[in-house]
C-alpha positions in Angstrom: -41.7 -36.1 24.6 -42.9 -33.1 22.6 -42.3 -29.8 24.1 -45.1 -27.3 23.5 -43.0 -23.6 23.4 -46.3 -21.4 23.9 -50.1 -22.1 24.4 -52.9 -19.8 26.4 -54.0 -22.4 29.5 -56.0 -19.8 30.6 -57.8 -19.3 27.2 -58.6 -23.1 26.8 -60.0 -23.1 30.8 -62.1 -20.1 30.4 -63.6 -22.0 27.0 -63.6 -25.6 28.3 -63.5 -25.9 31.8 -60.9 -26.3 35.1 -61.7 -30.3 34.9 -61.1 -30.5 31.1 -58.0 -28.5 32.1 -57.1 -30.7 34.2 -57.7 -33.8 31.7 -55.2 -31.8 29.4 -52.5 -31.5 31.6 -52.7 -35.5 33.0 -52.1 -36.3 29.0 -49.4 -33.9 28.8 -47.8 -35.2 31.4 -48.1 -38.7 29.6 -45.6 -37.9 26.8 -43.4 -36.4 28.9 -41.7 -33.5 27.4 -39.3 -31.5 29.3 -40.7 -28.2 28.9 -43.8 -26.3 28.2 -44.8 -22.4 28.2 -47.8 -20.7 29.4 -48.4 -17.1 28.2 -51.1 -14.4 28.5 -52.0 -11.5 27.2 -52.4 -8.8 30.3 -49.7 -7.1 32.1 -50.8 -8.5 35.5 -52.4 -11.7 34.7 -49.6 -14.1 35.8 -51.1 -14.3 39.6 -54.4 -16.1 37.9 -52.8 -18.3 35.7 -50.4 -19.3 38.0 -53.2 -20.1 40.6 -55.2 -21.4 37.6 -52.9 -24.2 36.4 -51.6 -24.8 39.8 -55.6 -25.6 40.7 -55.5 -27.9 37.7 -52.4 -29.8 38.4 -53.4 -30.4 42.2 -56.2 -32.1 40.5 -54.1 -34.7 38.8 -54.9 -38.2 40.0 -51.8 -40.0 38.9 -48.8 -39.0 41.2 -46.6 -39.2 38.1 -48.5 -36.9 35.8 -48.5 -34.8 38.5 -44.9 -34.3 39.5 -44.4 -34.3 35.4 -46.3 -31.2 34.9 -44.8 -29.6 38.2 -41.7 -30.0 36.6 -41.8 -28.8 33.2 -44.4 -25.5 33.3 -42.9 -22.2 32.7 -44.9 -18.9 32.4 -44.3 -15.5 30.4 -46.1 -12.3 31.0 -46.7 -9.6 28.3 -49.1 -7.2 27.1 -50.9 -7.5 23.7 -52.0 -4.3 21.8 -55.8 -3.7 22.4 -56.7 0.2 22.3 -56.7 0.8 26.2 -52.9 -0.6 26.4 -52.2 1.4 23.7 -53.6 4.7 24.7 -52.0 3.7 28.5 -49.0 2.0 27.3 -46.8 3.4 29.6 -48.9 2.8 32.9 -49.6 -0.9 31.1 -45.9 -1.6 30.8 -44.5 0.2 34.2 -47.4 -2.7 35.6 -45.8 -5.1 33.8 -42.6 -4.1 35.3 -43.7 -4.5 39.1 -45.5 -7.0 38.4 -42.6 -9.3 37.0 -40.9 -8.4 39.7 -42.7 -8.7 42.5 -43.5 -12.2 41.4 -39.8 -13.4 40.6 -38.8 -12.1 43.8 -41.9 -14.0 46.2 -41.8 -16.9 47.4 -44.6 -18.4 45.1 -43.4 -21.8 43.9 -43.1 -21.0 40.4 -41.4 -17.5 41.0 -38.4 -18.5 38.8 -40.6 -20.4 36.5 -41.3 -17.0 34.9 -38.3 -16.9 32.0 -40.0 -14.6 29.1 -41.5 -11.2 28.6 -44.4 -11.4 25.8 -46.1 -12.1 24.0 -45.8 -8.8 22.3 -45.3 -7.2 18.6 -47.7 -6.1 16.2 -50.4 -7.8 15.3 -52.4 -6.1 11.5 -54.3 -9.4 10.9 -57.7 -7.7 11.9 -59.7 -10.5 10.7 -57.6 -12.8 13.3 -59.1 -15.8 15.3 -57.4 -14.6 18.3 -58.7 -11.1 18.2 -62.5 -11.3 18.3 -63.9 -8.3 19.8 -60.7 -6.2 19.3 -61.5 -2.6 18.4 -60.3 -2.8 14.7 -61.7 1.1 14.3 -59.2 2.5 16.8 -56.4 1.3 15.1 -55.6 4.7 12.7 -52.5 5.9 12.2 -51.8 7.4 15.8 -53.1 4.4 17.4 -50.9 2.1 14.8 -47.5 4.2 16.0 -48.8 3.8 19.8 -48.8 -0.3 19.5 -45.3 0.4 18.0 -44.6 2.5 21.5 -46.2 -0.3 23.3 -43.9 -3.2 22.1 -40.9 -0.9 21.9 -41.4 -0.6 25.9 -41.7 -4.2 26.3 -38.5 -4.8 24.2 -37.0 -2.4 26.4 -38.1 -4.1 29.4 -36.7 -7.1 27.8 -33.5 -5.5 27.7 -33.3 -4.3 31.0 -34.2 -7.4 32.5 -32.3 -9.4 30.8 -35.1 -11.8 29.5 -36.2 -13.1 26.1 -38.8 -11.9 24.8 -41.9 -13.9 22.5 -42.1 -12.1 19.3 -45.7 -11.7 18.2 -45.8 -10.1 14.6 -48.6 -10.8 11.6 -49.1 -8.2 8.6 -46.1 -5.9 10.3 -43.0 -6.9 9.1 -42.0 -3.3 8.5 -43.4 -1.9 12.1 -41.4 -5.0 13.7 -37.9 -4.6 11.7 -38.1 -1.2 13.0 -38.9 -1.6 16.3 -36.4 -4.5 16.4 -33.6 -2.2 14.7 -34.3 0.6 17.1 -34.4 -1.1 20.4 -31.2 -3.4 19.8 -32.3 -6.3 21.9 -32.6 -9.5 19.6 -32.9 -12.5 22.7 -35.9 -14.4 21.6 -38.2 -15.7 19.6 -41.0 -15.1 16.6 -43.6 -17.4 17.8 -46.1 -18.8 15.3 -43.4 -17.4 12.1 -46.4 -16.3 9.4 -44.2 -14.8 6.9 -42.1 -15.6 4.2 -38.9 -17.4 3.8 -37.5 -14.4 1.8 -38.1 -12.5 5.7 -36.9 -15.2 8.0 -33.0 -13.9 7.4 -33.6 -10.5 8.6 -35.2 -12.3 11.6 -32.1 -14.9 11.4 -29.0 -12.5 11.4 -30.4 -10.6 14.4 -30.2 -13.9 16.2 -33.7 -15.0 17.1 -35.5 -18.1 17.2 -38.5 -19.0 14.9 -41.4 -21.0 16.5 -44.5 -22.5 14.2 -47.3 -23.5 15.3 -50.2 -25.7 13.7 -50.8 -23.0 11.0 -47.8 -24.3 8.6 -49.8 -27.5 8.0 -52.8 -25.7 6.4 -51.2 -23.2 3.9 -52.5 -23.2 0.2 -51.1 -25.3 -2.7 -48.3 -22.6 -3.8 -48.2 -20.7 0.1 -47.2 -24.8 0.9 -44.4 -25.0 -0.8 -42.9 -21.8 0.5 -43.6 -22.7 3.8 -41.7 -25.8 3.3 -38.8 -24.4 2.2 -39.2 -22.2 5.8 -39.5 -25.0 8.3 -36.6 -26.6 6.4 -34.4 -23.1 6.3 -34.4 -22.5 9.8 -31.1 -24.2 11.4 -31.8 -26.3 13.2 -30.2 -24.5 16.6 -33.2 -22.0 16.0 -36.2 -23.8 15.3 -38.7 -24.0 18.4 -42.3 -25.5 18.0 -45.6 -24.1 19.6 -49.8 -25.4 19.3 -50.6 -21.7 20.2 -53.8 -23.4 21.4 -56.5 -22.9 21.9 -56.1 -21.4 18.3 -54.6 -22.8 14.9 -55.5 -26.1 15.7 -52.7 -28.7 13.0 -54.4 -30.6 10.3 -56.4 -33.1 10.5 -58.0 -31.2 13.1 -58.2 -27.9 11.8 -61.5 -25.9 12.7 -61.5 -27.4 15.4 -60.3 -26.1 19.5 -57.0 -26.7 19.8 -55.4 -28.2 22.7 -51.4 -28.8 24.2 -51.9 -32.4 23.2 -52.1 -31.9 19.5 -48.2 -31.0 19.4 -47.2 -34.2 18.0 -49.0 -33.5 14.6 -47.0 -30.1 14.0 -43.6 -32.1 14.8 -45.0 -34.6 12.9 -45.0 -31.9 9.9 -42.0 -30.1 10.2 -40.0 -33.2 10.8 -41.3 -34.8 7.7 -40.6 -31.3 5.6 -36.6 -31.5 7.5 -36.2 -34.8 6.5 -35.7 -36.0 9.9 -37.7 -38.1 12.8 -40.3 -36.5 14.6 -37.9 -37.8 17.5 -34.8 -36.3 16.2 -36.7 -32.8 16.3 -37.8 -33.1 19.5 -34.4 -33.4 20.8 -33.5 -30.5 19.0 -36.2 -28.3 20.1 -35.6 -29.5 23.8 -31.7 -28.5 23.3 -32.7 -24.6 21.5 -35.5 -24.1 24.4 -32.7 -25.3 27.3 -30.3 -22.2 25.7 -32.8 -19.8 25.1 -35.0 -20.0 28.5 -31.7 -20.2 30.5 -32.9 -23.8 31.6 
């Protein structure tokens, strides 16, 4: 019942195996929620994690499960900042360009699963789980205004395309407002939302979505009560809900690898903060990701 806006399946395979993959998916399916994203990070990566999930759900025992999870995947395909995409940014994204295409026009089974460019943005949290091994030393100044290039030509490949796009941004507001105010295209949504309420109406008028993941259940005592007042701002035909696993995993099981199948403690969260059911929400979210993914 609880739909999971954006996780890394390839990620959580690579650290945990194709059978515990596979295991994931089955319990998934058991809930089932009517939609669920996969995203990566390279510009031509949707071939394996297509073939990688479709491995895993071929797998599936129970002929329910199975047909659940055939239903609801969809994939996005975006390039994160790393200093090789930066310094080739425009190679990377003209990739990403041929390589969206190509796929949405074969006659792979999930060629019009594909529905989002990203993730993509800017990303100063050097210290970031998701970012082990990055070259933090590269990023100077010139490299800093090249991973503004880089996500300016994925916005405009957005644009072009006519596809929303998953807003990555931590420690940039200013980079991302400018990029944003720039390129003019304002279809999508800031996935795992890490700043303040006092930001989220900048992010608001333009017209995107907010997602959270597991993160807003482990803020500090007064970064808590801010954050509450977020998950409860956001209207409620905006608000979209992620595990971002295999990172951020919610409390009680913080520190720990995330998974898809901790959603329900995030909803769990924010539906307590709304002052609604964790039912209620998932309706909601199911109705916001039906408009913005063209469902």
């Amino acid at each position: 019942m609880y739909t999971d806006t954006l996780f890394n399946f390839w990620q959580i395979t690579e650290n945990e195996g194709i059978e515990e993959g596979t295991e994931i998916l089955s319990e998934m399916a058991k809930s089932k929620p009517s939609f669920a994203l996969d995203a990566g990070i390279r510009a031509d990566d949707i071939y394996a994690r297509v073939d990688r999930i479709r491995d895993c759900i071929s797998a599936i025992e129970n002929d329910e499960n199975r047909r659940c999870i055939e239903k609801i995947i969809h994939f996005a395909a975006g390039i994160m900042g790393d200093s090789d995409s930066v310094e080739n940014r425009f190679d990377y994204v003209e990739n990403l360009e041929n390589t969206i295409n190509d796929f949405k026009s074969s006659d792979d089974e999930y060629a019009s699963r594909l529905v989002a460019i990203g993730p993509c943005g800017i990303d100063h949290d050097w210290d970031s789980v998701e970012y082990e091994g990055r070259d933090h030393e590269y990023f100077d100044s010139h490299m800093v205004a090249g991973e503004r290039d880089l996500f300016a030509l994925q916005l405009t490949l957005a644009k072009k395309l006519n596809m929303p796009l998953i807003l990555h941004s931590r420690k940039g507001f200013k980079d991302t407002a400018d990029v944003l105010k720039a390129v003019k295209w304002n279809k999508g949504v800031v996935h795992g939302y890490s700043y303040s309420k006092s930001d989220l109406d900048f992010f608001l008028d333009l017209g995107w979505y907010i997602s959270f993941s597991g993160s807003v259940t482990y803020s500090g005592k007064k970064a808590a009560l801010d954050m509450a007042e977020t998950v409860s701002y956001v209207p409620k035909d905006r608000i979209l809900i992620e595990t971002d696993s295999p990172y951020y995993a919610p409390v009680p099981l913080k520190n720990t690898y995330n998974n898809p199948n901790n959603i329900n403690y995030i909803y769990e969260y924010i539906a307590a903060k709304r002052g609604i059911t964790a039912s209620k929400l998932s309706s909601i979210v199911d109705s916001n990701c039906e408009k913005l993914f063209s469902l």
